[in-house]
C-alpha positions in Angstrom: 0.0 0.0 0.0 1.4 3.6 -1.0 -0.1 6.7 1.4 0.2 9.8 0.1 2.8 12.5 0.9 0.8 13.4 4.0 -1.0 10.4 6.3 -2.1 10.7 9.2 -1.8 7.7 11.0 -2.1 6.7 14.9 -2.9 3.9 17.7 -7.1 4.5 17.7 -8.4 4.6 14.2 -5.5 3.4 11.8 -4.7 5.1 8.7 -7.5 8.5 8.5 -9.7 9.3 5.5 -11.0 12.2 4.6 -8.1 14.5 5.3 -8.4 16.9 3.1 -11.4 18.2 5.0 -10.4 20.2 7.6 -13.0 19.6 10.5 -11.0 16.0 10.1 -7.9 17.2 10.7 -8.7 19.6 13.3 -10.5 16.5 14.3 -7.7 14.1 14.2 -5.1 17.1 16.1 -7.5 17.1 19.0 -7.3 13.0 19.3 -3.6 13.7 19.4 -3.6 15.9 22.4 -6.2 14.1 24.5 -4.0 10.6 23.8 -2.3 8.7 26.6 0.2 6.4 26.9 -1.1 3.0 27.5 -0.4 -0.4 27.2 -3.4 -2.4 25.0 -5.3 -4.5 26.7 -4.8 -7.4 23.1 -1.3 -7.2 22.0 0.4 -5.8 25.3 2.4 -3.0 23.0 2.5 0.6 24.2 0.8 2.8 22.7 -1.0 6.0 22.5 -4.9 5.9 22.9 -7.8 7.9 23.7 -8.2 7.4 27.3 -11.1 5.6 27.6 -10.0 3.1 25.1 -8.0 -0.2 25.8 -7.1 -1.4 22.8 -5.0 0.1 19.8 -6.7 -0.2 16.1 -5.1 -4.2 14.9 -6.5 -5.3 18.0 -9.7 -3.7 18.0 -9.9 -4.6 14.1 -9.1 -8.2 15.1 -12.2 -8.0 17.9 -14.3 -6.9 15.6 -13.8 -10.2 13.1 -14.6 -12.2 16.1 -10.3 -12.8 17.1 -10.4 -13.4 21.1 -7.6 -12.2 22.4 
């Protein structure tokens, strides 16, 4: 997979869409400053996530396609 010259990426939702509107990236710079450091609840990594989430985005995905972890 190629991104393009500007991705924004992080721990909660993956790879963002929609980026060239700019509610989404004001959006995406408010999850950024309201992001902890935590260890997910799935994989064990650290990593930064909203604080009242416990898993990062490949776990979550993996939840959500029935994966018990």
């Amino acid at each position: 997979m190629r991104f393009p010259e500007r991705t924004y990426i992080d721990d909660n939702y993956g790879v963002w869409d929609d980026m060239d509107d700019p509610d989404m990236v004001e959006f995406y710079h408010q999850v950024q400053k309201e992001n902890v450091e935590k260890k997910c609840e799935g994989c064990g990594q650290t990593v930064m996530l909203r604080p009242d989430y416990g898993f990062c985005n490949i776990c979550a995905d993996k939840r959500e396609r029935g994966w018990d972890l």
